[in-house]
Structure formats: structure tokens, C-alpha cells
C-alpha positions as CSV (number, residue, x, y, z in Angstrom):
1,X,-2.3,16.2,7.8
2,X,-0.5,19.1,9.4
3,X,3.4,19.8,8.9
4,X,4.0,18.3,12.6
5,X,5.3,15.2,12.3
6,X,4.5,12.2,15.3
7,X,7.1,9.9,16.3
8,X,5.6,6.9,14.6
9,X,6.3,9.0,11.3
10,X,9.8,9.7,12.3
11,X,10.7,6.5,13.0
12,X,13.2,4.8,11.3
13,X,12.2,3.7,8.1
14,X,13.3,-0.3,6.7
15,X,16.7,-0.3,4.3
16,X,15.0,-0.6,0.6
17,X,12.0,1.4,1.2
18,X,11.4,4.5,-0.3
19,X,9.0,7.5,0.3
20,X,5.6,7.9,-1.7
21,X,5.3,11.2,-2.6
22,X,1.6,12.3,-2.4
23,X,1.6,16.2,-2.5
24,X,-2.6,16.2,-2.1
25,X,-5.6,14.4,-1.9
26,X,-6.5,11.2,0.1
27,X,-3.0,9.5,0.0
28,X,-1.2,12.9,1.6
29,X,-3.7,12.5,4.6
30,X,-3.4,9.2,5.5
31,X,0.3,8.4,4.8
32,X,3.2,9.1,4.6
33,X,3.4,5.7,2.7
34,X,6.7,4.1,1.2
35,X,7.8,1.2,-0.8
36,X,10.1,-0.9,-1.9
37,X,10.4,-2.9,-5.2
38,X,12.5,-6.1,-6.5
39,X,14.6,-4.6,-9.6
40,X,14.9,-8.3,-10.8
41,X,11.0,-9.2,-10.2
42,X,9.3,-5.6,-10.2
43,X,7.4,-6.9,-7.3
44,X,6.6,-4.5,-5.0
45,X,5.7,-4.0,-1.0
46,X,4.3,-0.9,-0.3
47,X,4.5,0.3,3.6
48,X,3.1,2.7,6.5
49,X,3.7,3.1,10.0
50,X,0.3,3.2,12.5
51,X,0.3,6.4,13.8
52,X,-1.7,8.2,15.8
53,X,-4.0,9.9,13.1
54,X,-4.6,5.9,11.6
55,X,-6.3,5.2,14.9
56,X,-9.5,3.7,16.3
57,X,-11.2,3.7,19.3
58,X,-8.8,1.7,21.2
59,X,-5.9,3.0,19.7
60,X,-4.9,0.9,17.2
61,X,-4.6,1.0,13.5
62,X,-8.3,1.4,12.4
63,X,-9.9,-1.1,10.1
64,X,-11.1,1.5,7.0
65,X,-6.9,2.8,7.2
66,X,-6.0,-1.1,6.6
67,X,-8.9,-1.5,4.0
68,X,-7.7,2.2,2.5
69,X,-3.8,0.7,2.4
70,X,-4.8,-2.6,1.2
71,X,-6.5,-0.8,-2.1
72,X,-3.7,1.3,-2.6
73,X,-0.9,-1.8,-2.1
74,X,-3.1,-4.2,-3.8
75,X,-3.5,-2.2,-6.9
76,X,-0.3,-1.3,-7.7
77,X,0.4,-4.9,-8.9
78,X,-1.7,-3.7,-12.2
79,X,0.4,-0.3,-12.4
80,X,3.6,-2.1,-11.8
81,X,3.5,-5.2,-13.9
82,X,1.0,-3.6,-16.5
83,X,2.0,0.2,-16.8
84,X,-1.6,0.8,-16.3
85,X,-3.7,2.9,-14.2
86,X,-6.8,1.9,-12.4
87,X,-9.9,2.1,-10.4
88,X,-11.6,-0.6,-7.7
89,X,-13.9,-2.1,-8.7
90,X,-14.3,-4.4,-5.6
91,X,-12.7,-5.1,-2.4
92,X,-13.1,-8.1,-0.1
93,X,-11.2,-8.1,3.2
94,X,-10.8,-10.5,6.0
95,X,-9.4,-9.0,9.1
96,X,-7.0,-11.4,10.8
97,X,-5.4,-9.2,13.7
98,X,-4.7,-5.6,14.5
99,X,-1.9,-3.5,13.4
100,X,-0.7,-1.7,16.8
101,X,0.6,1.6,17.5
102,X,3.9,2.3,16.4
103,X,3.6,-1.0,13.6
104,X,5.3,-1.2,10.4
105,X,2.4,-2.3,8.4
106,X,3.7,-3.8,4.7
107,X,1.2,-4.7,1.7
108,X,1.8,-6.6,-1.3
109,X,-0.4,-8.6,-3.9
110,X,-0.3,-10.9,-7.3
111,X,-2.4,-10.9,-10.1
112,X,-4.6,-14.2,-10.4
113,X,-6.8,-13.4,-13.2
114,X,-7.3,-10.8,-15.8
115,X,-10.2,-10.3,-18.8
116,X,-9.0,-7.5,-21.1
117,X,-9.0,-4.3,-19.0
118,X,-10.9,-6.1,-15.6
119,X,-7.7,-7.6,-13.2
120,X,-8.7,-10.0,-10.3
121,X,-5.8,-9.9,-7.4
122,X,-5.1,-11.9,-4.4
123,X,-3.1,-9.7,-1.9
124,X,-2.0,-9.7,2.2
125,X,-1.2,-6.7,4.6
126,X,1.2,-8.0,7.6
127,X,3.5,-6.3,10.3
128,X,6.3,-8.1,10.7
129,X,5.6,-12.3,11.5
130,X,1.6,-11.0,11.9
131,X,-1.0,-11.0,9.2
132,X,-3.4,-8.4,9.7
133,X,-5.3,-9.1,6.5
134,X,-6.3,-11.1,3.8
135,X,-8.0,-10.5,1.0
136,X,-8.6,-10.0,-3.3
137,X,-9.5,-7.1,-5.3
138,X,-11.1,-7.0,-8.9
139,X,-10.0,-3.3,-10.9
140,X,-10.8,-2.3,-14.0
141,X,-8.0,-0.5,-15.9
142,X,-8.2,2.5,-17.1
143,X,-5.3,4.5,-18.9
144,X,-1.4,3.4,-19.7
145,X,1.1,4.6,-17.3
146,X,4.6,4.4,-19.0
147,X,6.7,5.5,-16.5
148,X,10.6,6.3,-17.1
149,X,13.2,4.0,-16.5
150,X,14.2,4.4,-13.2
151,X,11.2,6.1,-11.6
152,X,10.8,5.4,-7.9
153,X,14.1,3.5,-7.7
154,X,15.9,4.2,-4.3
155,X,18.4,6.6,-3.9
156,X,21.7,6.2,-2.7
């Protein structure tokens, strides 16, 4: 991804949400990504806008960004309730409808099962009132990821 930034990635991020910082790799390619978590609940929502380096052939978002973004928002149920770091295992989507140019696209998922280090999840992708996607993931765990109390908290 080149320093140039396109208007979709400019545009005005949702109050709550704050940037992912990926400084290489896969996840500084595709994004910029952001999220926002519940400080009660720890739940999190992890977010993108479709831009024009996310699209298919007919300009919208394409389906391997969406499946890329729902491994990413879907696993970080396991880092974020477990303090554990992970690997897919297995990913079955269901495409519902297309994210458009220009949409916020926002992830989120639960876990529904877990057998010592192996963690079965149920997540969604949407944009607003539309599901794009539907879908579970299975991930094996792989380290512990302690993090610091406050890490990723939004900034005032």
C-alpha cells in the first residue's frame, strides 16, 4: 500500500473506533483497519472502509478482502477474551450481499465452543443495517498474549 491515501481511507472514521496499527505484512496492505471495544464487556468490532485497492471486478468490496477481514475480526474474540494468540484452522463463509464502495464494513464474533487450545466461533461482517456475511471459524491457540492494561483503549 503506497503512502497515498484514497478518499474512502480518509473518510471520516465512527466515534469509538480506533486505528489498528499494522506497520508490515498482510494486515498493512489491506487495511487500514480500526476497532472499537466495550470497556464493560471487552467485546469487540473490528472495522474497514471498501476502498479502491479491496475491489473486484465490478468494483465492489471483493469476496477474499471480506473472507481476509472476517478471519482477522473473528479471531480476535480468542485474543480478547482469552489473552491468547492464534492461527485458523478453518473458515466457513456464507456470502449474503456485497460491501460497496465507500462502505463501512464492521466485524464481530462470540465464542461457541472451545476444547483446550482448539476454539470454535460464530461471527457476522455487516455495513450498517446490511449483512454481508455469515459465518464460523475453528482456531487453535497458540501462545498467551498478556497485554497491558489499557492497550488499544481510545484516546481522548
Amino acid at each position: 500500500m503506497s503512502d497515498d491515501l484514497t478518499e474512502g481511507q480518509t473518510a471520516i472514521i465512527p466515534d469509538g473506533f480506533v486505528s489498528n496499527v499494522w506497520g508490515h505484512g498482510f494486515g498493512h496492505a489491506v487495511g487500514p483497519f480500526y476497532s472499537r471495544r466495550d470497556p464493560q464487556t471487552h467485546l469487540e468490532v473490528m472495522a474497514f472502509r471498501v476502498a479502491s485497492h479491496h475491489a473486484n471486478g465490478m468494483n465492489n468490496c471483493h469476496g477474499g478482502m471480506l473472507m481476509s477481514f472476517a478471519d482477522m475480526a473473528w479471531g480476535r474474540v480468542i485474543s480478547n477474551q482469552r489473552e491468547v494468540g492464534w492461527v485458523t484452522v478453518r473458515l466457513v463463509t456464507d456470502f449474503i450481499g456485497p460491501g460497496l464502495m465507500g462502505d463501512w464494513v464492521e466485524g464481530t464474533s462470540e465464542i461457541i465452543a472451545e476444547d483446550g487450545d482448539i476454539f470454535t466461533v460464530a461471527g457476522r461482517v455487516w455495513s450498517g443495517e446490511r449483512v454481508l456475511m455469515t459465518g464460523t471459524g475453528v482456531y487453535k491457540g497458540i501462545r498467551s498474549i498478556r497485554r497491558k492494561a489499557g492497550y488499544r483503549e481510545a484516546k481522548e
